[in-house]
KEVO-817005 format. One line per 4 residues: number of its first residue (from 1); their letters; for each residue x, y, z of N, C-alpha, C, O, CB. Coordinates in pm, whole numbers. Glycine has a CB too. Example, Ala and Ser with C-alpha at 12.3 -4.5 7.8 and 13.67 -1.06 7.14 Angstrom:
<nodes>
1	AS	1319,-569,780,1230,-450,780,1320,-330,780,1424,-332,846,1131,-447,905  1285,-225,708,1367,-106,714,1290,3,787,1341,114,804,1408,-60,572
</nodes>
This chain:
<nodes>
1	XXXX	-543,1260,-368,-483,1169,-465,-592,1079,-519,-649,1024,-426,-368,1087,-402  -632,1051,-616,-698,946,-733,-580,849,-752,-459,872,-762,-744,1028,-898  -654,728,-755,-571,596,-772,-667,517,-831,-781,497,-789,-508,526,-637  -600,459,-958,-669,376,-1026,-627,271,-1099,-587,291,-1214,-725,432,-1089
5	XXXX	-628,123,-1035,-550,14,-1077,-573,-104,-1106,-659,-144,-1027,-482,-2,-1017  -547,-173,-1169,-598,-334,-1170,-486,-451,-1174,-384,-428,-1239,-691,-361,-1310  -499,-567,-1112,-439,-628,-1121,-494,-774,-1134,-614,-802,-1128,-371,-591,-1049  -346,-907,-1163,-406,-1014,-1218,-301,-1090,-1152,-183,-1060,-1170,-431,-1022,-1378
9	XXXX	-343,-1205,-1064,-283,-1289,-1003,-230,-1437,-1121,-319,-1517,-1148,-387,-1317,-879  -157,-1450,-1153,-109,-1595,-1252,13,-1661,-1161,126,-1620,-1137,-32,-1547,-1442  -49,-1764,-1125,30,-1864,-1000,50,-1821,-942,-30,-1727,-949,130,-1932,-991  147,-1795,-813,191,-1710,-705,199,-1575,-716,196,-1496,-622,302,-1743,-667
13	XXXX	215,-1538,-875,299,-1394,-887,143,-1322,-880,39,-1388,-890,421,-1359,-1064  145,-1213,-867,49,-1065,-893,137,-975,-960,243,-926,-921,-9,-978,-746  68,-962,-1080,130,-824,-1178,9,-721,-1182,-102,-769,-1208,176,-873,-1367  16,-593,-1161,-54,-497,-1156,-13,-383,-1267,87,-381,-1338,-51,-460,-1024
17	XXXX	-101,-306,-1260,-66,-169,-1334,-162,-74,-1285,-275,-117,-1259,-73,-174,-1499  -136,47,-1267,-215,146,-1183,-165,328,-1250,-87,362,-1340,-160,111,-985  -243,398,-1166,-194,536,-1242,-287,617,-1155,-404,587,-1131,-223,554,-1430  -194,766,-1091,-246,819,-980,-205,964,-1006,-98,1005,-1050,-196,753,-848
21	XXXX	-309,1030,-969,-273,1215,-988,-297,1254,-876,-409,1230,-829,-364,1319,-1094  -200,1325,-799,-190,1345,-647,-194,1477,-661,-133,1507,-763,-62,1288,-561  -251,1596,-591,-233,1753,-586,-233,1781,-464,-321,1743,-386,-333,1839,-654  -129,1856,-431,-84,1877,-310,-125,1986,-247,-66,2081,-298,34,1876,-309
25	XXXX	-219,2034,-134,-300,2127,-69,-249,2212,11,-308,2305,66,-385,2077,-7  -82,2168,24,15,2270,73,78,2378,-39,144,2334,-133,133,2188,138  51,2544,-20,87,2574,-118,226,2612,-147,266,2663,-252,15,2644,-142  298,2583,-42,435,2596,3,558,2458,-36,673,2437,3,413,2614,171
29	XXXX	450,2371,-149,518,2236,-184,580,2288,-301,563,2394,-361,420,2098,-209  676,2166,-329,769,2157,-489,693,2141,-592,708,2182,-707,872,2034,-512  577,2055,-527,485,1984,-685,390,2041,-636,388,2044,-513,452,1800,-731  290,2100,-703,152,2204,-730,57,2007,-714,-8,1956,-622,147,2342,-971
33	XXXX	94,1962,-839,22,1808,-859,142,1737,-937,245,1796,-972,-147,1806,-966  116,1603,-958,202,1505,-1020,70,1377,-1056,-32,1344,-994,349,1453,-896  118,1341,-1158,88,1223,-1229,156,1153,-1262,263,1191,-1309,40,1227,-1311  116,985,-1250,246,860,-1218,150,763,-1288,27,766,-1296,304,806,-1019
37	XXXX	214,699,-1322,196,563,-1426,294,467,-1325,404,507,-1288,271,586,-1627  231,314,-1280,322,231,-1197,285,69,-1266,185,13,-1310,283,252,-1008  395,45,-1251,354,-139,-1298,409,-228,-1159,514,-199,-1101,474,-213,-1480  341,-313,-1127,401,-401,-1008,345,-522,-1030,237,-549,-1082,370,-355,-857
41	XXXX	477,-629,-960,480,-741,-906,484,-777,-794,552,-706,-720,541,-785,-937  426,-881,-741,482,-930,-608,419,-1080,-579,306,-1126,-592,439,-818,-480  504,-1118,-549,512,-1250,-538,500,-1286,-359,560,-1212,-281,659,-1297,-617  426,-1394,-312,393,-1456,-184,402,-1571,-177,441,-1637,-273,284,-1437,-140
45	XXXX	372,-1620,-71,436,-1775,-29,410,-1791,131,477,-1741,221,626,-1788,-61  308,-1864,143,273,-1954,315,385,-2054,325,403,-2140,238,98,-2066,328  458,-2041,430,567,-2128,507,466,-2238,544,468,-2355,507,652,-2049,651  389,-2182,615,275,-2269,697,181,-2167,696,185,-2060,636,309,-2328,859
49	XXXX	55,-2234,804,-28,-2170,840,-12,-1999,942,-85,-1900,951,-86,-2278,893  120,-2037,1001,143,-1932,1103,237,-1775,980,230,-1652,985,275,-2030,1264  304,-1859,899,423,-1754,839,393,-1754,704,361,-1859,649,589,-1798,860  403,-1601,617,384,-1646,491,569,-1541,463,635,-1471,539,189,-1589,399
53	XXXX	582,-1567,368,689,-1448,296,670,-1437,193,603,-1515,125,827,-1458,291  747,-1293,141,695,-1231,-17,777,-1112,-48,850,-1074,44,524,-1175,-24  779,-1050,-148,871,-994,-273,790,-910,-343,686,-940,-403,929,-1104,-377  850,-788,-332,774,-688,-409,801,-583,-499,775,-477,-442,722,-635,-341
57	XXXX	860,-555,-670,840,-466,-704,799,-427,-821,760,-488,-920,903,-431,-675  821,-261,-785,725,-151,-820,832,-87,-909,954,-78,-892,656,-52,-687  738,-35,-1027,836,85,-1115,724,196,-1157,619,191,-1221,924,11,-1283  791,293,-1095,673,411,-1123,787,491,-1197,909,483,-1181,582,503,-965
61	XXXX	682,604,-1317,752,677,-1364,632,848,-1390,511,855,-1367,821,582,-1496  713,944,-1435,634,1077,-1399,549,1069,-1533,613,1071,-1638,738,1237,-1376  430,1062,-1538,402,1035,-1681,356,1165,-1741,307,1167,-1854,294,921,-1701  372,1278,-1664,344,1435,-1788,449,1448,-1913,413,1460,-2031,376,1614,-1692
65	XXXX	587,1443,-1868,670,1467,-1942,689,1360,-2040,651,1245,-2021,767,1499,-1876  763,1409,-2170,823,1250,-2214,982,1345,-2294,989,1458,-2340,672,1121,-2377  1081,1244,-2281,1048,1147,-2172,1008,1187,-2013,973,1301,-1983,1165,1065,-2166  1015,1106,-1938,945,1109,-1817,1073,1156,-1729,1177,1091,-1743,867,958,-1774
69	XXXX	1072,1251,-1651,1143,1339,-1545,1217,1255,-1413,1317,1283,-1348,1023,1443,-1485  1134,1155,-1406,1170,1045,-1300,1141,919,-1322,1052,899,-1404,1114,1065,-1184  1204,801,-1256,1178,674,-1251,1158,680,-1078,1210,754,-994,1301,573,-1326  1070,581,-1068,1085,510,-942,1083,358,-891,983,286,-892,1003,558,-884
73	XXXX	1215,321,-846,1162,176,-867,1184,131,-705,1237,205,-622,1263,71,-999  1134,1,-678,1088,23,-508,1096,-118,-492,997,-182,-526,915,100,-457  1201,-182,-444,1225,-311,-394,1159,-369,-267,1203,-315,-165,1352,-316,-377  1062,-468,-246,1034,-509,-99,1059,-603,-36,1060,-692,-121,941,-513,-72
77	XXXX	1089,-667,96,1081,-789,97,923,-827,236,879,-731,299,1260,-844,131  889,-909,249,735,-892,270,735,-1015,416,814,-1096,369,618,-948,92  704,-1064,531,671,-1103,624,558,-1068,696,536,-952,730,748,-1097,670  470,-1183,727,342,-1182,772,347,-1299,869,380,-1408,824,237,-1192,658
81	XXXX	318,-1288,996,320,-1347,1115,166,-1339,1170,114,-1234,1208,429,-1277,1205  108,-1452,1168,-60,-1499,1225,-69,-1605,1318,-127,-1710,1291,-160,-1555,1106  9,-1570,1467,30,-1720,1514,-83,-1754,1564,-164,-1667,1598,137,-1751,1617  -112,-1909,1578,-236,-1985,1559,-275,-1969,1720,-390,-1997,1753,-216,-2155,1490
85	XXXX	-177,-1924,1820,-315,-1859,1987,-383,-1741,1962,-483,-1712,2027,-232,-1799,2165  -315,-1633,1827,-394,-1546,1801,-458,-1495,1670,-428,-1399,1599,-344,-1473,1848  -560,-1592,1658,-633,-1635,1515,-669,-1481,1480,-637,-1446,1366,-793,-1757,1528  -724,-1395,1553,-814,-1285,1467,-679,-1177,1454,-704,-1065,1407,-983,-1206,1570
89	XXXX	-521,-1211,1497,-441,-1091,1473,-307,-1175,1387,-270,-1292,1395,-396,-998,1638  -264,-1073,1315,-188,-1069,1189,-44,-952,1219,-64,-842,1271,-310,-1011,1055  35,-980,1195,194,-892,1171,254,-895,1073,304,-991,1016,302,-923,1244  254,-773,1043,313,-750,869,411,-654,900,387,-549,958,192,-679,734
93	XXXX	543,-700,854,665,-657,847,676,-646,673,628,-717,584,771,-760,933  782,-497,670,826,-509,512,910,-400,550,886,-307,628,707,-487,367  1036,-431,467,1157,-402,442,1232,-334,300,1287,-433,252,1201,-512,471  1261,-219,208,1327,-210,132,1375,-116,66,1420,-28,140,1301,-260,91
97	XXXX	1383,-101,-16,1458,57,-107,1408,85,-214,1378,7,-306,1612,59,-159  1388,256,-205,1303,301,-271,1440,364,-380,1519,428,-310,1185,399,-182  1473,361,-495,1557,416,-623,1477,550,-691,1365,528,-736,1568,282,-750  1524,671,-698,1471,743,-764,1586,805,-844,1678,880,-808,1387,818,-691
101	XXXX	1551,746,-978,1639,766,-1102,1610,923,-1189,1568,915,-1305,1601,628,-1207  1634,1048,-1133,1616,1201,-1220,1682,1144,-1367,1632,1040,-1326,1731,1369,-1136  1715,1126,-1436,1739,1115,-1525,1754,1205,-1632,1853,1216,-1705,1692,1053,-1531  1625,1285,-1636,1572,1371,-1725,1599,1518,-1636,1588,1626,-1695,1405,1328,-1765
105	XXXX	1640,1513,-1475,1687,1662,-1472,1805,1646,-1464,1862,1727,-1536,1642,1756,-1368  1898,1559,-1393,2081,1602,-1325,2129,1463,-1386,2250,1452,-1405,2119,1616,-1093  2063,1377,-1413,2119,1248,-1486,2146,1139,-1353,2179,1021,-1367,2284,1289,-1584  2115,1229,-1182,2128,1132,-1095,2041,1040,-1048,1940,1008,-1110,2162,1175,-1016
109	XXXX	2084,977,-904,1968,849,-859,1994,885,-708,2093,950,-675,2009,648,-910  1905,841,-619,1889,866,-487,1854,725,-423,1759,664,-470,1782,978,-465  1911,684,-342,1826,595,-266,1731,592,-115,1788,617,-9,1906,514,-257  1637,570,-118,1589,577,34,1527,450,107,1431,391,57,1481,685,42
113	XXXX	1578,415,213,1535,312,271,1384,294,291,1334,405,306,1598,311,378  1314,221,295,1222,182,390,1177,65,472,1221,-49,458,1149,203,348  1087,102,556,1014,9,621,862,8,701,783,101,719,1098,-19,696  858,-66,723,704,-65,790,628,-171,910,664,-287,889,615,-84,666
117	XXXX	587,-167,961,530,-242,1070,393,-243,1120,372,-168,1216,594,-213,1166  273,-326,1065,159,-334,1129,117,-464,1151,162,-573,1117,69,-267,1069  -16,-416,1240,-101,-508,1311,-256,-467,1293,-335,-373,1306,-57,-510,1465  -244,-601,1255,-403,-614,1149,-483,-688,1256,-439,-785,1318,-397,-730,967
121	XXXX	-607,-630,1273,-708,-689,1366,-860,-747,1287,-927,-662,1230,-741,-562,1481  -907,-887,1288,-997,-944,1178,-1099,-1020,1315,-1078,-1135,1353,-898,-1070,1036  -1207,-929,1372,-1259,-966,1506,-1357,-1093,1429,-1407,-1085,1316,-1351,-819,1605  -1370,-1209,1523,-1487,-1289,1470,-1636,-1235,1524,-1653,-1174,1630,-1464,-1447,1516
125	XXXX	-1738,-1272,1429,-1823,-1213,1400,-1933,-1176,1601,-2000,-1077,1632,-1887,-1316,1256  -1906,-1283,1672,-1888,-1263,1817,-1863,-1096,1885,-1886,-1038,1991,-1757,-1355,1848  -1837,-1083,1827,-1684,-998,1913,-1744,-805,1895,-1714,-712,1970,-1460,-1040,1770  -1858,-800,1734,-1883,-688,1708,-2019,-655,1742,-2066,-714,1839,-1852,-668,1591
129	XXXX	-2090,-572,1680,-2246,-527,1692,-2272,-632,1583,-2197,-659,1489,-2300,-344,1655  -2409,-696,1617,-2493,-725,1452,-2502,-603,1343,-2459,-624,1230,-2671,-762,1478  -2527,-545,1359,-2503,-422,1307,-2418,-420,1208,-2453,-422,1090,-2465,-340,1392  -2281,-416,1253,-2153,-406,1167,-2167,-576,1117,-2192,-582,997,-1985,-352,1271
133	XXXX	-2158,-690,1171,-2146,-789,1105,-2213,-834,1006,-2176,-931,940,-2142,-855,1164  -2338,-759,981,-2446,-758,888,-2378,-692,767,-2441,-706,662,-2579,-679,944  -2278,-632,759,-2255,-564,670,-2119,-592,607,-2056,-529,522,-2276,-447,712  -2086,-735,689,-1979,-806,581,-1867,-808,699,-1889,-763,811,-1929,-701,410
137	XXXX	-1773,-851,667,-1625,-937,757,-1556,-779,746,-1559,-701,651,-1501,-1116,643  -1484,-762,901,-1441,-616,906,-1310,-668,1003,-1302,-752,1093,-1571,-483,980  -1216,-579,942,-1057,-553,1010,-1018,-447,1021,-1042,-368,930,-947,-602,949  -961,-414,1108,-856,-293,1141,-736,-293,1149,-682,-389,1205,-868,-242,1241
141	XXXX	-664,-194,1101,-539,-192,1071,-452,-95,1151,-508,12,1175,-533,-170,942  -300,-110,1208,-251,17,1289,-80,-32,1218,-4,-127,1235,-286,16,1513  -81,97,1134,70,54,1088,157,177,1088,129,277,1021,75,-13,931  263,167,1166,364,288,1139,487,269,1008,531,156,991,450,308,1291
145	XXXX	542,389,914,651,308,854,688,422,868,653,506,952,660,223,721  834,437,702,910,560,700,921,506,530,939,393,484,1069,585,823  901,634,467,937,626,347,995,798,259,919,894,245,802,550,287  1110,796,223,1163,882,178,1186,954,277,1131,1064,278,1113,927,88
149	XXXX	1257,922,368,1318,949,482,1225,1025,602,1276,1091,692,1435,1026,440  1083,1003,585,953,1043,659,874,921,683,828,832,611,865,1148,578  874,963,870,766,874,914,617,881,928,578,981,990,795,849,1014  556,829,900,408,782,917,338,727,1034,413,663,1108,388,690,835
153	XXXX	230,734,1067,78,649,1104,-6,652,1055,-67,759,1044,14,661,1196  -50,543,1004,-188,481,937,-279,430,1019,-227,324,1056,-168,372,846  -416,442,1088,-526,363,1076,-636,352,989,-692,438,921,-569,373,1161  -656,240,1001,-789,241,908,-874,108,933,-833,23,1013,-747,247,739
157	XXXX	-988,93,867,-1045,-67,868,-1097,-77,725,-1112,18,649,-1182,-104,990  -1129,-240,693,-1159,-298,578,-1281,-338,597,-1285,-414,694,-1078,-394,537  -1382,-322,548,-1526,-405,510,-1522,-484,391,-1525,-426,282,-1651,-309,484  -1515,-647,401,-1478,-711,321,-1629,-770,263,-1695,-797,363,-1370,-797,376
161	XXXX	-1684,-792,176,-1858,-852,119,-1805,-909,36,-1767,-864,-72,-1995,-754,54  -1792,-1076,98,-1734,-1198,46,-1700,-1183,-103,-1623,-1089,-126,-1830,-1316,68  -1732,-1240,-188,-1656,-1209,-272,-1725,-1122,-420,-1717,-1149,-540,-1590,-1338,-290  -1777,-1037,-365,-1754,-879,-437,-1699,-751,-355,-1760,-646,-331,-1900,-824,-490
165	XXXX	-1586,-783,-324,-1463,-682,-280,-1482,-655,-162,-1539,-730,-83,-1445,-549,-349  -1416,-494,-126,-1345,-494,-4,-1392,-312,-45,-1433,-261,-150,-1149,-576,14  -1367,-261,74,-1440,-156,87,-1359,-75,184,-1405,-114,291,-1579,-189,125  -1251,30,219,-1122,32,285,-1156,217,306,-1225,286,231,-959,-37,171
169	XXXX	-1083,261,431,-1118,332,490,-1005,347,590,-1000,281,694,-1236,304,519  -903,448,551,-759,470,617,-727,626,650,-781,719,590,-638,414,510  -646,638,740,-542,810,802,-461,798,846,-428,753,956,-575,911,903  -386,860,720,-231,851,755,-181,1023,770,-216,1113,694,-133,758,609
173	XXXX	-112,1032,862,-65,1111,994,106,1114,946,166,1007,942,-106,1010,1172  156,1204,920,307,1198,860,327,1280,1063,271,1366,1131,361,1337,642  437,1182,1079,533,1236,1206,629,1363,1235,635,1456,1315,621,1142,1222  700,1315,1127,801,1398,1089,912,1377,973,926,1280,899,858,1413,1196
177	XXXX	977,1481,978,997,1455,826,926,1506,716,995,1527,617,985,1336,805  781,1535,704,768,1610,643,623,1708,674,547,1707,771,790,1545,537  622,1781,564,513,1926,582,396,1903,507,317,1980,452,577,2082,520  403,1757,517,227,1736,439,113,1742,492,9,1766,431,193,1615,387
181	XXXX	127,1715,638,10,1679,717,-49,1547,720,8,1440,699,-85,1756,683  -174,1569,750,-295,1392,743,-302,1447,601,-273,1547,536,-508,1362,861  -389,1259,581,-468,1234,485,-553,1161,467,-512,1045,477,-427,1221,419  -675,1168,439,-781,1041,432,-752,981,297,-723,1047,197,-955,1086,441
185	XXXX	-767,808,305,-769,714,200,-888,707,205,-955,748,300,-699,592,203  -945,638,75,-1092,569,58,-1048,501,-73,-980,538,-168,-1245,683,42  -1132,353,-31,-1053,248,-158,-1143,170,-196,-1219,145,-102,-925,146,-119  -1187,90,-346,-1312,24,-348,-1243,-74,-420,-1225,-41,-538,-1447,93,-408
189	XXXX	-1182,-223,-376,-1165,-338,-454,-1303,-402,-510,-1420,-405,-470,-1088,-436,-369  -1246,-442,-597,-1364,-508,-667,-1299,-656,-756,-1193,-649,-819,-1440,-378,-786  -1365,-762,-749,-1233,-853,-795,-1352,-920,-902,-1471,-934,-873,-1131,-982,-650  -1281,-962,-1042,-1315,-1014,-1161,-1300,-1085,-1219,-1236,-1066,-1323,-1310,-984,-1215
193	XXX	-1347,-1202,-1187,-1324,-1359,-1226,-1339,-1377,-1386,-1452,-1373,-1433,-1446,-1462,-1146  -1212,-1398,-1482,-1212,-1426,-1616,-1165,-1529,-1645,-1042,-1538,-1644,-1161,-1349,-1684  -1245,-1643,-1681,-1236,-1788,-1750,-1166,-1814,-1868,-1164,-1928,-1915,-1357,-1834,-1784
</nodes>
């Protein structure tokens, strides 16, 4: 999958827009490849230092066809737990429903739940090789979810180089549910300060 997106934070909210061509290496799948056009919001909020909460959505649509064959729209609700005895670890909970509007084949809609659960590890600079700390602020991530009625495992870690981006490195492991197999992520933020 290719993913390619940008986004722009204005007060709390984040509005994005992105666009991804996925080809599927099973030759026994429905979709050969697919291409998606997505716009998103999401909105956050620190309770305090320990709790933040947040709101998330997404509208993706099939962008070969026009009109477009599918909608997808993807409601979240967002919890992040960092309690202050355990500064370098993080809990991210998210909750919601995924809408997939056919429109353009049967005129129907589907709904599928989701959710997700990880634990983010951000070691202080102590804790690693010079080596790795030389090479910028690093976290690891271990998150299980379920989406479209298939469960997942993700690990991965982040190499963060203060502030010219983040540098991401993930494998996600489908359980069951479905016949995709693994997959390696590779991700390059890059962030762009406009006055």
């Amino acid at each position: 999958m290719l993913h390619l997106g940008a986004s722009c934070g204005v007060g709390p909210v984040e509005l994005g827009v992105s666009a991804e061509h996925e080809r599927s290496l099973n030759p026994d799948s429905d979709f050969a490849s697919q291409t998606g056009l997505e716009l998103q919001m999401k909105w956050a909020h620190a309770l305090d230092e320990e709790v933040a909460l947040g709101l998330s959505y997404e509208l993706g649509i099939d962008a070969r066809p026009f009109p477009p064959e599918y909608a997808l729209s993807s409601f979240n609700g967002l919890f992040t737990w960092k309690p202050a005895s355990w500064r370098e670890y993080a809990v991210h909970l998210n909750a919601g429903t995924d809408i997939v509007d056919q429109g353009g084949n049967d005129g129907g809609s589907e709904d599928y739940s989701r959710w997700g659960v990880a634990l983010e590890w951000t070691p202080q600079a102590g804790r690693l090789p010079e080596m790795m700390t030389g090479m910028g602020q690093w976290s690891f991530v271990g998150e299980r979810y379920r989406r479209f009625e298939a469960d997942y495992l993700r690990l991965g870690f982040r190499i963060g180089v203060g502030r010219n981006g983040n540098f991401d490195v993930s494998r996600e492991q489908g359980l069951n549910g479905t016949d995709e197999g693994g997959r390696w992520f590779f991700g390059v933020t890059m962030p762009l300060e406009i006055r």
